[in-house]
N, CA and C atoms as an extended XYZ file, in Angstrom:
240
Properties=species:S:1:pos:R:3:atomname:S:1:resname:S:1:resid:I:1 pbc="F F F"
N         0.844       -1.184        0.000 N   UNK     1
C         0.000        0.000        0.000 CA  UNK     1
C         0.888        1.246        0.000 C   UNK     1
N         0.795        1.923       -1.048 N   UNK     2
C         1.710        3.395       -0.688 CA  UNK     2
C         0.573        4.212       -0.588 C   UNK     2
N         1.686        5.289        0.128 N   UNK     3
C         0.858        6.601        0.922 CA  UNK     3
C         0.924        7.847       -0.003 C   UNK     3
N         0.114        8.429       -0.163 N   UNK     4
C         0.039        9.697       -0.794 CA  UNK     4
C         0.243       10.663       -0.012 C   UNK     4
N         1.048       11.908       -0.222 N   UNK     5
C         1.117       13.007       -0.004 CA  UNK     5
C        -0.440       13.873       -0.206 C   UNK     5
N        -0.379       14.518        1.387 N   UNK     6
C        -1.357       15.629        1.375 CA  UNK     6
C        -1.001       16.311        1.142 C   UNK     6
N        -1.874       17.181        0.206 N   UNK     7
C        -0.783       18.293       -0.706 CA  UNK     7
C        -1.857       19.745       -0.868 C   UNK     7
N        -1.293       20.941       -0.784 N   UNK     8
C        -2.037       22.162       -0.964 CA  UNK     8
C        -2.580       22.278       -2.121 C   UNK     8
N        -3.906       23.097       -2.206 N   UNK     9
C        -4.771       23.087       -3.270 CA  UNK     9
C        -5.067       24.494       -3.412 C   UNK     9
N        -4.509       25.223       -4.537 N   UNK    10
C        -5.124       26.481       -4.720 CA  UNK    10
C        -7.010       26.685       -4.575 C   UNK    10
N        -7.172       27.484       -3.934 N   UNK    11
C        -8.537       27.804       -3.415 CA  UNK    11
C        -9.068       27.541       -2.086 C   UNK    11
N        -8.322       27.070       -1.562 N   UNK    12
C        -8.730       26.263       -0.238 CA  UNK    12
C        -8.159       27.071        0.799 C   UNK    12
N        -8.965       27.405        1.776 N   UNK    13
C        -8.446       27.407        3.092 CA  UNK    13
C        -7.935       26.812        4.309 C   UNK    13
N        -6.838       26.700        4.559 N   UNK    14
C        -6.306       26.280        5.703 CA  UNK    14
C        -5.913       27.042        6.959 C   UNK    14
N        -5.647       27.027        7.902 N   UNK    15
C        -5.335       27.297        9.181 CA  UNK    15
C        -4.059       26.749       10.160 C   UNK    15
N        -3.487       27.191       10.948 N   UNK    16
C        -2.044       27.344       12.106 CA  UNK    16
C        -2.401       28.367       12.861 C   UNK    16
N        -2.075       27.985       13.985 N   UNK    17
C        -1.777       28.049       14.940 CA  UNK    17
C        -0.143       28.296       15.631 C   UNK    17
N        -0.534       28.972       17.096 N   UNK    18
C         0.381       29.293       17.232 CA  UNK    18
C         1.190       28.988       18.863 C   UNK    18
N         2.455       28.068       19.045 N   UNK    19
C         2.384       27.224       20.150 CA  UNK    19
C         2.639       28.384       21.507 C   UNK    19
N         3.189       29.027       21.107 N   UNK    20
C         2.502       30.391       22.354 CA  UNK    20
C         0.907       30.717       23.118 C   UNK    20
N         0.395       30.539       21.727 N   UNK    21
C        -1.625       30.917       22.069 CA  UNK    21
C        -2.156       29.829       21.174 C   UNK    21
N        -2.108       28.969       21.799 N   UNK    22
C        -3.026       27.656       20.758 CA  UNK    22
C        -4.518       28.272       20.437 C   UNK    22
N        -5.465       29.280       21.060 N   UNK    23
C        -6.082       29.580       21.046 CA  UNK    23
C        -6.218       30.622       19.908 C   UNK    23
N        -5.183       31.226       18.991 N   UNK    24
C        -5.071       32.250       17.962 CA  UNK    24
C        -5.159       31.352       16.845 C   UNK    24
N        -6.043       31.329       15.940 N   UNK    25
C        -6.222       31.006       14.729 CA  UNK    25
C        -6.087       31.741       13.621 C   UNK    25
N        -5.195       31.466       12.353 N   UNK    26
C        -4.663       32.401       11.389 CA  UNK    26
C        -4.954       31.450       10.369 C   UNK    26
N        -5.989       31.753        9.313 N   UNK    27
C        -6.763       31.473        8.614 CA  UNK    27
C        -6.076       31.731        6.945 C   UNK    27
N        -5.668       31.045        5.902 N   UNK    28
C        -4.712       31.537        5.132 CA  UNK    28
C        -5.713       30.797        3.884 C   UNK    28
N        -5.636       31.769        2.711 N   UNK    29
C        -6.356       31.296        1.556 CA  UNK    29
C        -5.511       31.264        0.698 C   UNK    29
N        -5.177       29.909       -0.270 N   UNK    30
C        -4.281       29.901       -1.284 CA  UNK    30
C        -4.525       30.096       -2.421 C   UNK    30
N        -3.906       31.193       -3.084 N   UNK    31
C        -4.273       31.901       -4.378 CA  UNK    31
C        -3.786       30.999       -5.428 C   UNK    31
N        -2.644       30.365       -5.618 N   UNK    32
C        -1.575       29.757       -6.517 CA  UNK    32
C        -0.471       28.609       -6.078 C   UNK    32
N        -0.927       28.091       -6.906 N   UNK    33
C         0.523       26.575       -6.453 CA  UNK    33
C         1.330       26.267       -7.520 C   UNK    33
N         2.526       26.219       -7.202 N   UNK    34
C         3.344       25.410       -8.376 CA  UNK    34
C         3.844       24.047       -7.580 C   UNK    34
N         4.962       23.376       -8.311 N   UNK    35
C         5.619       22.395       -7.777 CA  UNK    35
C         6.192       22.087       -6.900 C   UNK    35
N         6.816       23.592       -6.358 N   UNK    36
C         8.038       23.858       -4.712 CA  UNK    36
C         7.030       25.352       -4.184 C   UNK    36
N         6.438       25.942       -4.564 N   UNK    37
C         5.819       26.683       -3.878 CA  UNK    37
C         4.403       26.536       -3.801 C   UNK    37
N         3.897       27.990       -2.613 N   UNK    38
C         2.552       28.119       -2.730 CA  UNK    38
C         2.517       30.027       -2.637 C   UNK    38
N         1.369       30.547       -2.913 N   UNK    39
C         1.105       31.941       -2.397 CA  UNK    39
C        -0.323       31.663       -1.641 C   UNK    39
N        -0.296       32.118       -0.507 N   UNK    40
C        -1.091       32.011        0.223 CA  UNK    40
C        -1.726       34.054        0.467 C   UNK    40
N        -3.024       34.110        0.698 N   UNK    41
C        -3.455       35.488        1.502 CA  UNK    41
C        -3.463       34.759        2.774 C   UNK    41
N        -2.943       36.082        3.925 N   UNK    42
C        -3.259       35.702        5.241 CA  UNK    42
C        -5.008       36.447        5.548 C   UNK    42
N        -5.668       35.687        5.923 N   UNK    43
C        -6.958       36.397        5.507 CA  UNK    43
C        -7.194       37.635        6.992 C   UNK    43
N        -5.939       37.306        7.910 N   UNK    44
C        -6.352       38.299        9.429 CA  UNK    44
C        -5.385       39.734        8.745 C   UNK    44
N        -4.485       39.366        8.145 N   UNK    45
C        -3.494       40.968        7.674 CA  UNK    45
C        -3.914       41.052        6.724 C   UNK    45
N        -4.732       40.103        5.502 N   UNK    46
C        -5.053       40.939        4.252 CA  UNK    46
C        -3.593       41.256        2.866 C   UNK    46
N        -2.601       40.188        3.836 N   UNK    47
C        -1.210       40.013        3.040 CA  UNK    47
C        -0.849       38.934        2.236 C   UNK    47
N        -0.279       38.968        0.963 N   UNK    48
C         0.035       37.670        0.115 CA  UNK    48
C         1.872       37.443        0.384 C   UNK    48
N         1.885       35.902        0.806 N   UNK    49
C         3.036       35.577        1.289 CA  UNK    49
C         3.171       34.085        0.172 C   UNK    49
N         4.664       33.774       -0.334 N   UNK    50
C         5.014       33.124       -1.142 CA  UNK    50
C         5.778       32.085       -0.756 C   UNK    50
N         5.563       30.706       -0.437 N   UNK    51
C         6.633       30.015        0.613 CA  UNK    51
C         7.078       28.979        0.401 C   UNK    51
N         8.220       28.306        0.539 N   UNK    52
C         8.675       27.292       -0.298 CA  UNK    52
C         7.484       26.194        0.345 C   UNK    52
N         7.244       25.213       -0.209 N   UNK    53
C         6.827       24.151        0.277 CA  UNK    53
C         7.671       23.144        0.846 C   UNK    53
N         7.643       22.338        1.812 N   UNK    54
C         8.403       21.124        2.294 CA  UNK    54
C         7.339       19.571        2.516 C   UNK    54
N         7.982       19.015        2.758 N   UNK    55
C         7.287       17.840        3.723 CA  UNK    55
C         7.648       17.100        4.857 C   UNK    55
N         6.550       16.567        5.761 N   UNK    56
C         6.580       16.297        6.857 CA  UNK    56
C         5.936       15.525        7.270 C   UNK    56
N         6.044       13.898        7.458 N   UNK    57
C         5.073       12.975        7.528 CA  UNK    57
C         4.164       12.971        6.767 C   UNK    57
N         4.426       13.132        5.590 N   UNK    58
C         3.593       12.560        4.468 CA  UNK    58
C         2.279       13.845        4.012 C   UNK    58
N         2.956       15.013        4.651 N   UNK    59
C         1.680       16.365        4.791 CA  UNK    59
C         2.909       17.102        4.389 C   UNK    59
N         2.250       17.866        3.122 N   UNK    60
C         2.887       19.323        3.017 CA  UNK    60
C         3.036       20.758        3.787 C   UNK    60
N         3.611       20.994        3.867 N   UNK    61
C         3.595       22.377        5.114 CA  UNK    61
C         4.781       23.144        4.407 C   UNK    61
N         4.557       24.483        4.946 N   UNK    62
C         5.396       25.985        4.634 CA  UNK    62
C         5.796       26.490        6.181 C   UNK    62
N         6.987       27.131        6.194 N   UNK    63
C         7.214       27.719        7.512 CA  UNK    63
C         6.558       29.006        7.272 C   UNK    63
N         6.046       29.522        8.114 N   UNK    64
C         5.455       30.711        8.075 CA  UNK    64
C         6.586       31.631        8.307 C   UNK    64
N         7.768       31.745        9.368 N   UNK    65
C         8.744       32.602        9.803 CA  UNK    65
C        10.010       31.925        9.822 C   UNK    65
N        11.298       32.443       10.451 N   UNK    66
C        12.177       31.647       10.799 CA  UNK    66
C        12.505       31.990       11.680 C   UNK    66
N        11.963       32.046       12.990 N   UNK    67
C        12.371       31.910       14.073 CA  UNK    67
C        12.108       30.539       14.646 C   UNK    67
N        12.534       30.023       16.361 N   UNK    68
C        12.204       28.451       16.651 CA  UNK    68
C        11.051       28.255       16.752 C   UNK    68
N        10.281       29.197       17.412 N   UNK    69
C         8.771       28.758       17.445 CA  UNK    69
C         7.586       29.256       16.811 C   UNK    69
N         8.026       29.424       15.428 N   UNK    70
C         7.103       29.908       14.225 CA  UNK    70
C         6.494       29.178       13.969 C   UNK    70
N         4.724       29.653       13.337 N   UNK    71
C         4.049       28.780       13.126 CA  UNK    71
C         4.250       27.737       11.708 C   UNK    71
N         3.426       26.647       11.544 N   UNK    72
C         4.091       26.019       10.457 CA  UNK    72
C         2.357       26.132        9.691 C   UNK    72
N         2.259       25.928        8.795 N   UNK    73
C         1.318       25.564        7.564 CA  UNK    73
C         0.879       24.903        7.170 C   UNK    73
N         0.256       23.537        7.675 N   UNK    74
C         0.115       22.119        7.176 CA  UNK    74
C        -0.680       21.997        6.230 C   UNK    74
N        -1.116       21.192        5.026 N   UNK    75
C        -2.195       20.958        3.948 CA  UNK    75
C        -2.974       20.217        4.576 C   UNK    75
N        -3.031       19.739        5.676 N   UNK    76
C        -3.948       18.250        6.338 CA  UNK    76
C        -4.863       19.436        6.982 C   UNK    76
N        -4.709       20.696        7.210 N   UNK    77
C        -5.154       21.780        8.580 CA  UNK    77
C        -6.200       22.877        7.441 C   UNK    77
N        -7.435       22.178        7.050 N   UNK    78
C        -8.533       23.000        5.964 CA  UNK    78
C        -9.245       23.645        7.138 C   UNK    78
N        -9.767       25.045        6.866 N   UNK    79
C       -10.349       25.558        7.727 CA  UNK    79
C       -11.659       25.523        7.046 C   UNK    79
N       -12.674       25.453        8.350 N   UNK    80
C       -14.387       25.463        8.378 CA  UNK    80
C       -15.003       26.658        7.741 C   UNK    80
């Protein structure tokens, strides 16, 4: 049985969090995908951010920052 990659979908909303305030939800809509990236709107600043893509247990994710405890971006994390 192989596993497929969860993978970002232009149009879709996802969501992260943040391990400081688990309680802050940052809601991100993806405008565009290529092969190594994504552009996401952050829908709370109203800002378009461009981010490499990686993987991580079989789920795609973007670092949001680079500091240690920046939030991360997962494709498995669709918001309601």
């Amino acid at each position: 049985m192989e596993n497929e990659t969860v993978k970002f979908e232009a149009g879709k909303t996802y969501y992260y969090r943040f391990i400081g305030d688990s309680d802050l939800v940052v809601k991100c809509k993806v405008t565009k995908r290529t092969a190594k990236t994504i552009t996401f709107i952050d829908l709370d600043e109203n800002k378009t951010y461009t981010k490499r893509i990686r993987e991580s247990f079989g789920v795609e994710c973007v670092s949001i920052a680079s500091y240690s405890m920046a939030p991360v971006l997962f494709a498995d994390r669709l918001a309601a």
